[in-house]
Backbone as CSV, one residue per row, in Angstrom:
resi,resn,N_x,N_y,N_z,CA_x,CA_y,CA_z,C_x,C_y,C_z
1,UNK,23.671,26.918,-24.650,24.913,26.242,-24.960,25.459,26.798,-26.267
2,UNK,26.264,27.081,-26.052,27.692,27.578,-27.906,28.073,26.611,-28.640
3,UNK,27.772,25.654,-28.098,28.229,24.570,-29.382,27.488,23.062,-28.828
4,UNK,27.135,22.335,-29.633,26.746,21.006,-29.492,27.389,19.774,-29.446
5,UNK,27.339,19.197,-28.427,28.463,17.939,-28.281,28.039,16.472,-29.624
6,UNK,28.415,16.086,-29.899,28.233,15.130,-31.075,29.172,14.034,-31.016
7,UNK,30.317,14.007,-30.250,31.238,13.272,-30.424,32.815,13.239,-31.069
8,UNK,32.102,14.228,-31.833,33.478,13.938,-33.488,34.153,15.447,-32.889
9,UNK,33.163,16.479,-31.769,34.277,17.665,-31.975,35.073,17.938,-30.489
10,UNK,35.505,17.050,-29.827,35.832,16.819,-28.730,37.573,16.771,-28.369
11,UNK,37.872,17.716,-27.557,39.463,17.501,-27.383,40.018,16.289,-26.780
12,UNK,40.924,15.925,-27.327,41.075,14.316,-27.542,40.613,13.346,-26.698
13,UNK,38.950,13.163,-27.606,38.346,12.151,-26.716,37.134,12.699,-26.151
14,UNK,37.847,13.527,-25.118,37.264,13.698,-23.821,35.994,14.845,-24.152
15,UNK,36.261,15.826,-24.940,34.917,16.712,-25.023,35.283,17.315,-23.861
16,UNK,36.139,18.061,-23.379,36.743,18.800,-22.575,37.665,20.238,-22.865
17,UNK,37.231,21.051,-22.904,38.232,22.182,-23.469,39.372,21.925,-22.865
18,UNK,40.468,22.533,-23.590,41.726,22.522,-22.729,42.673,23.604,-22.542
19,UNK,42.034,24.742,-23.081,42.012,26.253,-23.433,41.124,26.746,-23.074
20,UNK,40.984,28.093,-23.117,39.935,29.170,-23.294,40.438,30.612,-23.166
21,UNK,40.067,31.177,-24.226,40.450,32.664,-24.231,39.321,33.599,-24.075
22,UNK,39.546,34.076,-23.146,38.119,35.132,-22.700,37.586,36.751,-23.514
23,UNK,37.285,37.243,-23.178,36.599,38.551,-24.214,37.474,39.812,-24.211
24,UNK,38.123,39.424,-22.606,39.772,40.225,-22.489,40.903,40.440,-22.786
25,UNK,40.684,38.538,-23.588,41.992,38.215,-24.192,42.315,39.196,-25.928
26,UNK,43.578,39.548,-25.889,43.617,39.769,-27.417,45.292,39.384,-27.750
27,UNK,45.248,38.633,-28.862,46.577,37.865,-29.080,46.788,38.048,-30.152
28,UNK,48.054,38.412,-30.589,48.414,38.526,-32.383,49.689,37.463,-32.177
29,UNK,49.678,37.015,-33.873,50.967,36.163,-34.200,50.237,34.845,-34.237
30,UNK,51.293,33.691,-33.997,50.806,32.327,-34.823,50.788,31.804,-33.525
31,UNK,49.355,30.990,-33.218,48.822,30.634,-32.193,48.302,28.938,-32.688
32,UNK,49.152,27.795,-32.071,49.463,27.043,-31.937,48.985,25.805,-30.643
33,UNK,48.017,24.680,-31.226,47.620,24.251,-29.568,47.358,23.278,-30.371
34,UNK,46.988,21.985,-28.976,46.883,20.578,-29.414,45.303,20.612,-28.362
35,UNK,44.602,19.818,-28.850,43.073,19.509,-27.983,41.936,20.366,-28.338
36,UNK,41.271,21.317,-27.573,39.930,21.931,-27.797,40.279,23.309,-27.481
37,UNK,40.572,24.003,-28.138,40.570,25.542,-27.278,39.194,26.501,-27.859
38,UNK,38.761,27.351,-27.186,37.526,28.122,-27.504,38.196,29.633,-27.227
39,UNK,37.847,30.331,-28.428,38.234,31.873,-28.640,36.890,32.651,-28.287
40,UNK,36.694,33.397,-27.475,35.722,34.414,-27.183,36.403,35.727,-27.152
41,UNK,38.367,35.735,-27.328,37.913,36.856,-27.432,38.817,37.604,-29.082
42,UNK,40.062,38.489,-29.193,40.520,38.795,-30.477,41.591,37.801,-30.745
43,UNK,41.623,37.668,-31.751,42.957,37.162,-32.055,43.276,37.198,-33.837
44,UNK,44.475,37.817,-34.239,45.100,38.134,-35.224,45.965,37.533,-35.409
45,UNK,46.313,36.592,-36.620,47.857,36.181,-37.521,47.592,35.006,-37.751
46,UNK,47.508,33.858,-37.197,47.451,32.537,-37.802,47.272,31.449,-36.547
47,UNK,46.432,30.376,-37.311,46.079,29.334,-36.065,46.308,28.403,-36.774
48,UNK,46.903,26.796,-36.004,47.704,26.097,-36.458,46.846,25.068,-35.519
49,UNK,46.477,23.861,-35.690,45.993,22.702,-35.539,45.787,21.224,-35.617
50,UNK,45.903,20.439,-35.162,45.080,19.229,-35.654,43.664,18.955,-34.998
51,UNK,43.539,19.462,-33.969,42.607,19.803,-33.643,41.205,20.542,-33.543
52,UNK,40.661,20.360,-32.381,39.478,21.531,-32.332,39.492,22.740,-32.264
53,UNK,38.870,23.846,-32.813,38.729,25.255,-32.549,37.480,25.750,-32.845
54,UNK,37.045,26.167,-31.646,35.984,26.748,-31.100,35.524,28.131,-31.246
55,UNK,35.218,28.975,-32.247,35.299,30.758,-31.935,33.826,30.588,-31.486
56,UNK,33.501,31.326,-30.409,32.430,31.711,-29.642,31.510,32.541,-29.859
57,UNK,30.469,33.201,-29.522,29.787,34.137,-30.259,30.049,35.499,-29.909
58,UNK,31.172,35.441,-28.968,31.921,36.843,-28.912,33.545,37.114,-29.478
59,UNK,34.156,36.083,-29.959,35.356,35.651,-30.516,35.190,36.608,-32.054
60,UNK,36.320,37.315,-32.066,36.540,37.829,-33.168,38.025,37.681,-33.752
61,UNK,38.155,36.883,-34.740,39.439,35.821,-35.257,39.417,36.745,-36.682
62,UNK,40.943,37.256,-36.955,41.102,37.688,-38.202,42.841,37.295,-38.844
63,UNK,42.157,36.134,-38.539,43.994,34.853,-39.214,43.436,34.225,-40.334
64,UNK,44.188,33.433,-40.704,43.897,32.324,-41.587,44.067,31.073,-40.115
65,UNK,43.258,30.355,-40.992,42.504,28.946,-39.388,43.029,27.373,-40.139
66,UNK,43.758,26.502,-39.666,44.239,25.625,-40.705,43.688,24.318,-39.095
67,UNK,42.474,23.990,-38.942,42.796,22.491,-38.034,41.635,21.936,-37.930
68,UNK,41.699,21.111,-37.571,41.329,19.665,-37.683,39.818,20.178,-37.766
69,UNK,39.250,20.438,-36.747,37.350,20.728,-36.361,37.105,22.298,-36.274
70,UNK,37.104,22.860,-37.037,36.394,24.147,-36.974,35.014,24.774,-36.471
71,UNK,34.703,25.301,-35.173,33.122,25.337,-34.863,33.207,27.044,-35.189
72,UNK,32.417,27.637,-35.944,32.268,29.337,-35.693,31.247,29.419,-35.179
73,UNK,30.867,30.208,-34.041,29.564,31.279,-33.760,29.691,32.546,-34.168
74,UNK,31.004,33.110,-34.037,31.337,34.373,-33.914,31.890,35.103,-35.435
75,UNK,33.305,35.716,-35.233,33.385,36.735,-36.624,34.849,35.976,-36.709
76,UNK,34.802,35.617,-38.624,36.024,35.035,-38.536,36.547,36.305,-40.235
77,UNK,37.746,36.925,-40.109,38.229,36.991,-41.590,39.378,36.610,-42.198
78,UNK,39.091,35.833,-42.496,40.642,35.158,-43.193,39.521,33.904,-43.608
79,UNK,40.782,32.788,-44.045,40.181,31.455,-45.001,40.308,30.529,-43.517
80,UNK,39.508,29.513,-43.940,39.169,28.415,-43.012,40.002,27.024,-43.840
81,UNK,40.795,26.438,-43.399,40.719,24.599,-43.976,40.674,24.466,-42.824
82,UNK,39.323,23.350,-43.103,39.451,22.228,-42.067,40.095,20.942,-42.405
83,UNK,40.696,20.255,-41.869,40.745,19.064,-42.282,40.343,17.731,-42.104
84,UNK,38.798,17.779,-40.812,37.414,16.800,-40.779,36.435,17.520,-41.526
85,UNK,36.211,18.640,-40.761,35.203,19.762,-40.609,34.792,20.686,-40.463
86,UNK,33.987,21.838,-41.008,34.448,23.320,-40.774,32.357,23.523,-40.339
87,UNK,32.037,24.022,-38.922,30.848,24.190,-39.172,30.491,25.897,-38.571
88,UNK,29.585,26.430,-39.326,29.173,27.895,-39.335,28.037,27.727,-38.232
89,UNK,28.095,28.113,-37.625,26.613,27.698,-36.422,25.780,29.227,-36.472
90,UNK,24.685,29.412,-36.144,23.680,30.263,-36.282,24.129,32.008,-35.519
91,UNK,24.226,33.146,-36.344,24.899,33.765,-36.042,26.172,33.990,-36.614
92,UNK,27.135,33.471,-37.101,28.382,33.276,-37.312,28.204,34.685,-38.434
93,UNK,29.594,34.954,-38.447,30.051,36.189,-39.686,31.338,35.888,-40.560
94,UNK,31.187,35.417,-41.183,32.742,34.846,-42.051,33.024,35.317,-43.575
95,UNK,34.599,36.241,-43.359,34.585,36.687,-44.718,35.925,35.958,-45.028
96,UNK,35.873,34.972,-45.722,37.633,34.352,-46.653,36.551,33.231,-46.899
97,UNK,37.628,32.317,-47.385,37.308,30.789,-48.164,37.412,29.938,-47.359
98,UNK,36.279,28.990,-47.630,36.288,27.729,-46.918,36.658,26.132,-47.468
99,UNK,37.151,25.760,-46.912,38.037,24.044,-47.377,38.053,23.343,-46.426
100,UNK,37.191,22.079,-46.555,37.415,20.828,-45.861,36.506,19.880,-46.148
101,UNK,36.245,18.598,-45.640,35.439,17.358,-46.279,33.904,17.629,-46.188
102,UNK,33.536,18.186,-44.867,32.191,18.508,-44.578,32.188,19.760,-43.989
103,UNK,31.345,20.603,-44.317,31.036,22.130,-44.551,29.470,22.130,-43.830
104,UNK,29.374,22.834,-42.882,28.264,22.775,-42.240,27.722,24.462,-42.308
105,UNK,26.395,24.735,-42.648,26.096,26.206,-42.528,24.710,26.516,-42.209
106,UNK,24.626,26.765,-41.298,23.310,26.806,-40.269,22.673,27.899,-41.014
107,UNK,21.368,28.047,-40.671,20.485,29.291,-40.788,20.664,30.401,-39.921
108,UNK,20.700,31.626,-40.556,21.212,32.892,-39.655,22.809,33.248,-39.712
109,UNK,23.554,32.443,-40.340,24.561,32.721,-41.473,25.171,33.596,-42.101
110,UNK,25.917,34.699,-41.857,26.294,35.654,-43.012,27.699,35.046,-43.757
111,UNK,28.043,34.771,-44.613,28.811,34.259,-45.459,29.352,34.787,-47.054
112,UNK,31.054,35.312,-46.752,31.261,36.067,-48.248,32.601,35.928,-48.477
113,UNK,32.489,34.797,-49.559,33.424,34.059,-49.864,33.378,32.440,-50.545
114,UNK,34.374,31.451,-50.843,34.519,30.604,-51.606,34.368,29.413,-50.923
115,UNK,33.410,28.415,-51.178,33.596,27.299,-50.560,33.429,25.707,-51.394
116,UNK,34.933,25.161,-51.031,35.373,23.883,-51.295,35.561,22.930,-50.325
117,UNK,34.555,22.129,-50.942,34.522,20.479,-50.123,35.522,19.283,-50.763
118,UNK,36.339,18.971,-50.044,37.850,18.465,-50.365,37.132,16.949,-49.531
119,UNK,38.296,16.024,-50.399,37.986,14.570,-49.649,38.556,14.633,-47.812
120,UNK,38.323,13.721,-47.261,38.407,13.921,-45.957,40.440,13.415,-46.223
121,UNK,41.053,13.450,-45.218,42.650,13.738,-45.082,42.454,11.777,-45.096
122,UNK,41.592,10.858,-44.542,42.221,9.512,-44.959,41.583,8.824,-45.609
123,UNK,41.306,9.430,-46.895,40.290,9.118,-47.819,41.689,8.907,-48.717
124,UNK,42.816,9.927,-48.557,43.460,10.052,-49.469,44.828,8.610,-49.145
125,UNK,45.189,8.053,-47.858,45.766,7.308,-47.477,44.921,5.435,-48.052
126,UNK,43.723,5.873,-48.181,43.095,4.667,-48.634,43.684,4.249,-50.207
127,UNK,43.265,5.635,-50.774,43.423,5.654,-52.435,45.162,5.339,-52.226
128,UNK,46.098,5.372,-51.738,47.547,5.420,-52.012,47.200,3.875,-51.251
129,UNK,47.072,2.950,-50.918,47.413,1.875,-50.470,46.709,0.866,-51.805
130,UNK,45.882,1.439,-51.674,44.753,0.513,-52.753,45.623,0.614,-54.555
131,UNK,46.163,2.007,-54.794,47.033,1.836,-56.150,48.294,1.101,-56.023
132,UNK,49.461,0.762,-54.751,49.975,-0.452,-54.511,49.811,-1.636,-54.934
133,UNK,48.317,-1.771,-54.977,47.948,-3.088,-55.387,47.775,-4.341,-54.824
């Protein structure tokens, strides 16, 4: 299995991909989706999210990655924000910076670059209700 079900990294809900790009696929420019999509194969320029994204252990991603659940197996270069979670799974190759609440980095890891653990996105909606008063 490429990734582990847990609950929290599931396209809405369901833990169902709703995408998939195969080892054939190769896509440049700003790539845009709502739910779970899994990259196995190239893709260049920018990924846009609230969601899940999946790179596979044949997925080779060289954008900047901005969404919600980040899973890597594969080769990522550019920067990562997540904005739950960004996790490196065993194998993974990642060269840019990493940002989000929880930062996960398995053993077998290659990693080169900056990493910041930021409050989670409604950590910050708590603190603005609570200074209201």
């Amino acid at each position: 299995m490429i990734w582990k079900t847990n609950g929290k990294a599931g396209g809405k809900g369901t833990g169902e991909l709703t995408a998939f790009l195969d080892e054939a696929s190769e896509i440049e420019g700003k790539f845009s989706f709502s739910g779970t999509v899994m990259v196995n194969g190239k893709l260049k320029g920018e990924i846009v999210s609230n969601d899940t994204l999946i790179i596979g252990e044949k997925g080779v991603v060289n954008a900047s990655i901005r969404a919600g659940i980040v899973l890597v197996s594969g080769e990522v270069i550019g920067n990562i924000l997540g904005g739950q979670r960004v996790e490196l799974r065993t194998g993974a190759r990642v060269t840019g910076d990493i940002e989000a609440p929880i930062v996960v980095v398995d053993e077998g890891v290659t990693f080169d670059g900056n990493c910041r653990m930021t409050k989670a996105e409604h950590d910050h909606a708590v603190v603005a209700l609570s200074a209201r008063g």
